[in-house]
N, C-alpha and C positions, 0 to 999 in steps of 0.2 A: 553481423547480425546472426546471433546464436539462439534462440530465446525461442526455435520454434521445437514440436514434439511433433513425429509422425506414428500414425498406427494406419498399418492395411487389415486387408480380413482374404485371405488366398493368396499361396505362393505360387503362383505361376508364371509363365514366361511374359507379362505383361506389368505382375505386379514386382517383379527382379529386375526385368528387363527393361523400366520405364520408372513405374513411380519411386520403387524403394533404390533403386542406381540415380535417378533425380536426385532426391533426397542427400545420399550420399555425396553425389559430387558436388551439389549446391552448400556443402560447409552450411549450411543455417540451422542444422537440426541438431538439438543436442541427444536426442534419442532417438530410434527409428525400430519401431516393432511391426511384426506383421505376424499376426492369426491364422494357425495353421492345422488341419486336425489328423495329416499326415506325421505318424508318431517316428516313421525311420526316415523322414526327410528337415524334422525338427532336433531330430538326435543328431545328424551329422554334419547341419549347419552349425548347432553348437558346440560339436567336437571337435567341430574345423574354428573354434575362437568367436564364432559370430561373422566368419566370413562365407563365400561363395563368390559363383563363376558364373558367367554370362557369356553368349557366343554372339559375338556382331557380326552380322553382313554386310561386307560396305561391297561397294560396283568390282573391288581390285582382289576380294579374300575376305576373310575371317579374324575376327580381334576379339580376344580373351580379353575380358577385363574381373578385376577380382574387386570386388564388392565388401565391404568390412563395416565392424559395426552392428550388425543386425542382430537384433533379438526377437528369435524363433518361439511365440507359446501355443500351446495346443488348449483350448478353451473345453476341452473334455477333461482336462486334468485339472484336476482342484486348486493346488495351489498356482499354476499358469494362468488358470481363470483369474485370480483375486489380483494377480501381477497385472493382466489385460486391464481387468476394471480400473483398476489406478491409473493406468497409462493413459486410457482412454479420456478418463476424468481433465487429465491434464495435456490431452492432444491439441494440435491447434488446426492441424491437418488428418483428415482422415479416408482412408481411400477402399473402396470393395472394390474386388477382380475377383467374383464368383464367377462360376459358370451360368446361369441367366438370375435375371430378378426375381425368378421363383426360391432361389435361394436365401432371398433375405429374411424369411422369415420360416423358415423348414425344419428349424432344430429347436422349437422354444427356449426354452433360458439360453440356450447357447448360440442362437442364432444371432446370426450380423445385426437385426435389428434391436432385436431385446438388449446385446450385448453394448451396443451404439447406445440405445435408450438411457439403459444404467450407468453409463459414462455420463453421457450430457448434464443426467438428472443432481449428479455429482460433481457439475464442471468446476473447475478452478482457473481453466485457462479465461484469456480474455476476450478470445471469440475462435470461432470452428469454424471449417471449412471440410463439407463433406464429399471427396469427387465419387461419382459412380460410373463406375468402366463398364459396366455390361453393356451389350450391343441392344440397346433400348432407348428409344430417341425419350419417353418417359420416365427411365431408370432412376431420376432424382425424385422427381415425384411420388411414384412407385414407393421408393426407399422412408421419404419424408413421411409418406401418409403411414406407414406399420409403424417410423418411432412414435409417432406422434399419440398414434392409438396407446402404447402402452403407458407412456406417460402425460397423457394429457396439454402439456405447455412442452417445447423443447428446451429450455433453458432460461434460467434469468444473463445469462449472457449471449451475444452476437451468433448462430450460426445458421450456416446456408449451406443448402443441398445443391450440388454442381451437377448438368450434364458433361458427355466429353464426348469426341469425336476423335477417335483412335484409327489412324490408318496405317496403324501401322503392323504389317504382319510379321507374325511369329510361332515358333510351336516347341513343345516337347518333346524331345529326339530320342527313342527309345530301343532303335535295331540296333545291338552293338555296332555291324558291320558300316549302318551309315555314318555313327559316333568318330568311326577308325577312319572311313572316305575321305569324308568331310575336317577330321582332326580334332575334334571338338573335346574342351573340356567339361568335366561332368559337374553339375552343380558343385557336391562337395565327396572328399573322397568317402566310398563307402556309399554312394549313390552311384546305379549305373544308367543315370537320364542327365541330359543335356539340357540346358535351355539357348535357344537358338530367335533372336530375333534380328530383324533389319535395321540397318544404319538410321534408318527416317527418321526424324524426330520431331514433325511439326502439326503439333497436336491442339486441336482447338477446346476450349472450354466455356462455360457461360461465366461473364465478368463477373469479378466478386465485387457485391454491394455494400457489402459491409464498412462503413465508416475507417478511416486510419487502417486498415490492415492491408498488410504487404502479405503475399504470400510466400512461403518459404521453397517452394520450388518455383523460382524464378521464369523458368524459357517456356512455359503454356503459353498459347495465343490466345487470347480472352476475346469473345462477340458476346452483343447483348442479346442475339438472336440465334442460336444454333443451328434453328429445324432445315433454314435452306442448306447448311453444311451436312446435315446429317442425311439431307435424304441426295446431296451429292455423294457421299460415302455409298449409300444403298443402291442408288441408281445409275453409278457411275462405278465408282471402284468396284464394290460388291457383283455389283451386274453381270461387267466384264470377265471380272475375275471366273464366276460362275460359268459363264459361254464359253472361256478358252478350258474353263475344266472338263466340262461338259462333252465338249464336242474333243479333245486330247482322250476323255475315256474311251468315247464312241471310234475312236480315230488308234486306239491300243496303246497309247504314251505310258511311260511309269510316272516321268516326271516333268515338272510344269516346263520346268532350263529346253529341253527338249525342242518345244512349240520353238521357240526362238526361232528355230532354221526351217518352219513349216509356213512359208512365204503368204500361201493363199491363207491359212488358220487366222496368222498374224493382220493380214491385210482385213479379215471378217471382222475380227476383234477391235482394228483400230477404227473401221466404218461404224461401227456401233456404236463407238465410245463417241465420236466426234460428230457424226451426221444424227444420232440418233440420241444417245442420253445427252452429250452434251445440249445437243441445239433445245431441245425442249426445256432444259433447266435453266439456261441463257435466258429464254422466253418467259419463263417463270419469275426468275430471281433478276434478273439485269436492271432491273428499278433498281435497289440497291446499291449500285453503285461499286461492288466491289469487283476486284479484279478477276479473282475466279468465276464470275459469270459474264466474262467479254470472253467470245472466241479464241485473242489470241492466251488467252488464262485456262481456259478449257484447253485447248491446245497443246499445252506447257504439264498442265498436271496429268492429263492422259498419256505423253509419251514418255513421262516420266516412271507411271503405273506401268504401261506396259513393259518395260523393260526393268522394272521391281519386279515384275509376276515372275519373270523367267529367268531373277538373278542363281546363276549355276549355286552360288555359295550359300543361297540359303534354301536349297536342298528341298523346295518343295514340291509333296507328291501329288500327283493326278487325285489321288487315291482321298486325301485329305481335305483336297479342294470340293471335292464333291459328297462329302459327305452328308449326310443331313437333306438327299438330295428332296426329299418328298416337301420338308417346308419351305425350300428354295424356289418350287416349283408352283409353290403355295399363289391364288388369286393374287394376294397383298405381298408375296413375296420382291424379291430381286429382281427375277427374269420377267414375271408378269407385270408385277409393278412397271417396274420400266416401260415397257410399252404399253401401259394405257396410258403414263406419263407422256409418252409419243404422241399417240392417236389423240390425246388432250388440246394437243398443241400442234394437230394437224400432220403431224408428219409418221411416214408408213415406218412401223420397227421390224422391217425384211431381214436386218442383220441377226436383232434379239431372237427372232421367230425360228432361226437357224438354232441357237444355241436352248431356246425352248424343246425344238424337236430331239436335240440331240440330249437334254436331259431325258426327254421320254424313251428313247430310243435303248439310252443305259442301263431304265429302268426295266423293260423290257427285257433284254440281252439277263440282264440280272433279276429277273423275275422273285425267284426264292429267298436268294438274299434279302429282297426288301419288302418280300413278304405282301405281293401283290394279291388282289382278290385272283380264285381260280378264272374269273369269267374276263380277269384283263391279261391273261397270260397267252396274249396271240402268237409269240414266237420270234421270227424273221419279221423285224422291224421296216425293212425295205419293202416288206410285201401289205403295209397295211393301208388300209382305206379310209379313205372320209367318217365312216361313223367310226369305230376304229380309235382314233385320233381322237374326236370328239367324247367319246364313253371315257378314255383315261384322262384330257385335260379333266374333265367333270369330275371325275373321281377323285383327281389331284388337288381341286377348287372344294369339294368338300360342300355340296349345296349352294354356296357361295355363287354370286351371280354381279353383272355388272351392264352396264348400259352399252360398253363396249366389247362384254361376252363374246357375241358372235364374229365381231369381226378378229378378236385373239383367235380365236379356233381357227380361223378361215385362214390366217395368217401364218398359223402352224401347221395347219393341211399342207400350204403352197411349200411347206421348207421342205417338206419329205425328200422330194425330189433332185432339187439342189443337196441338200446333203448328202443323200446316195452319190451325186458325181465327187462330191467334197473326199467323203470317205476313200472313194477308189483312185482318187490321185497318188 
């Protein structure tokens, strides 16, 4: 089965490393494009024939794998544009891995959605399938509702906007020095960035509805319901991930491998996962019926995260992990989120509240960097007080307020303390 057409919209280590490597090894695609407005990263895929390089992380090393095939256009260039629109016309699959949903429509004529629009409104294929990777339990909708505005109808043929649930991490490796560590080959020659993702591959998507169509990248796991997957991602993977970064900055790591041997960090982390986000999602989701929300399911994908967070080989930094750390910290964020998710369902998040404190803590220590108000810049994070705590969670929350406000606060007061002995071990 040859008969299908892919186009992405961003080359990054998600859409090499997952959709357009899919693609390629699933033999179904007769063509495979991907939109790119990187003009020296589209030059030396195609000087390199239309191939490129991909770095795996499995649990033992590193696997090169060389990707072929692909054809790189840049939608700022005029004739790449009219090359896009045709392809697109006649895609059967279509995939964004932008950096968020703000992106889809940020460039007018040339953005992902206008660009999607003018395909559709032109389709020749016999139905579409649109995935959207951005980390937005929305992102299809989001995506659906811009093409829709510019064209009115989406098509007189079959398509559908997909969520996905990606858990799988990865990043673009750009310190020579880690490149040479770690051994990594560079995209393409004449690029000196890496792409680097993890072995995982077991990616969920919302089932396709569409009548007789088979999708052409075969190994997605299809639900008709996503949201309880995605806010296991958020409040589970995501969460985690956030508290061993969290408290690994507070704690001086460079990199995540590191924690591995830091017994008590590890032990906080795997209490969280299992006494605290799991058991509330269990409570949530266990009507359902499916395996990931039985204990021993929760059980199985948390120990299997935590020893993905801290695989040596794929090189990730404290530094990276915590980025972003202000929306992280955000009311409806990861780490908040979670534990009202807790307290929802009865049960105290002591673990989360730990790695809550120790994002404030970071942020403190790093005051300047992230550009804190003068009036939250107390200093010595060990030395702070009840209001203190409270003035920055507020600040962090952004007006934002919730029925279980006070007792988050109360909860992150009580971590100070335990994390001062945490730190000094």
């Amino acid at each position: 089965m040859t008969e299908h057409i892919f186009t992405g919209f961003g080359f990054g280590p998600i859409q090499s490393g997952l959709f357009a490597k899919e693609a390629f090894q699933s033999g179904n695609f007769t063509r495979i494009v991907t939109a790119e407005i990187d003009a020296q990263l589209v030059d030396a895929v195609r000087a390199n024939n239309g191939s490129y390089y991909v770095n795996v992380a499995k649990a033992d090393g590193i696997e090169v794998l060389k990707i072929d095939n692909v054809e790189l256009l840049n939608p700022n260039v005029t004739a790449d544009r009219q090359i896009l629109l045709e392809v697109l016309a006649q895609s059967t699959e279509i995939v964004t891995c932008l950096p968020s949903v703000d992106f889809y429509d940020s460039d007018n004529a040339n953005s992902a959605a206008s660009l999607i629009a003018e395909g559709l409104k032109n389709s020749t294929a016999k139905a579409t399938i649109i995935y959207t990777a951005e980390n937005n339990n929305q992102a299809a909708e989001i995506l659906e509702k811009a093409v829709v505005q510019k064209i009115g109808i989406l098509s007189e043929k079959p398509v559908q906007f997909l969520n996905t649930v990606i858990g799988k991490m990865s990043q673009v490796v750009t310190d020579p020095a880690e490149i040479a560590e770690l051994k990594l080959r560079t995209i393409a020659p004449g690029i000196d960035r890496a792409f680097l993702v993890e072995q995982f591959n077991r990616i969920l998507v919302n089932r396709t509805q569409i009548p007789d169509f088979r999708p052409g990248i075969e190994v997605f796991i299809e639900k008709d319901d996503l949201l309880p997957f995605e806010e296991a991602k958020l409040y589970g993977h995501n969460a985690i991930h956030s508290l061993l970064g969290f408290i690994g900055a507070v704690k001086g790591y460079v990199k995540m491998t590191e924690l591995a041997n830091d017994q008590a960090v590890m032990q906080i982390g795997k209490a969280a996962f299992l006494q605290e986000c799991s058991m509330a999602l269990i409570k949530k989701y266990a009507h359902l019926g499916d395996e990931l929300f039985t204990e021993a399911g929760f059980k199985s994908y948390a120990e299997d995260l935590l020893e993905r967070m801290t695989n040596p080989y794929l090189g990730d930094t404290v530094v990276r992990v915590v980025r972003d750390a202000v929306r992280k910290l955000g009311m409806n964020g990861r780490i908040f989120g979670t534990m009202r998710l807790a307290l929802e369902h009865d049960i105290e998040p002591m673990n989360m509240a730990l790695g809550a404190m120790a994002g404030i803590a970071m942020l403190l220590e790093k005051a300047e960097e992230y550009n804190l108000p003068g009036d939250l810049r107390f200093g010595d994070w060990r030395k702070l007080n009840d209001v203190k705590i409270e003035k920055t969670i507020n600040w962090l929350w952004a007006g934002q307020t919730c029925k279980y406000a006070d007792q988050l606060i109360k909860y992150v007061q009580n971590a100070r303390r335990p994390l001062t002995t945490l730190i000094k071990e």
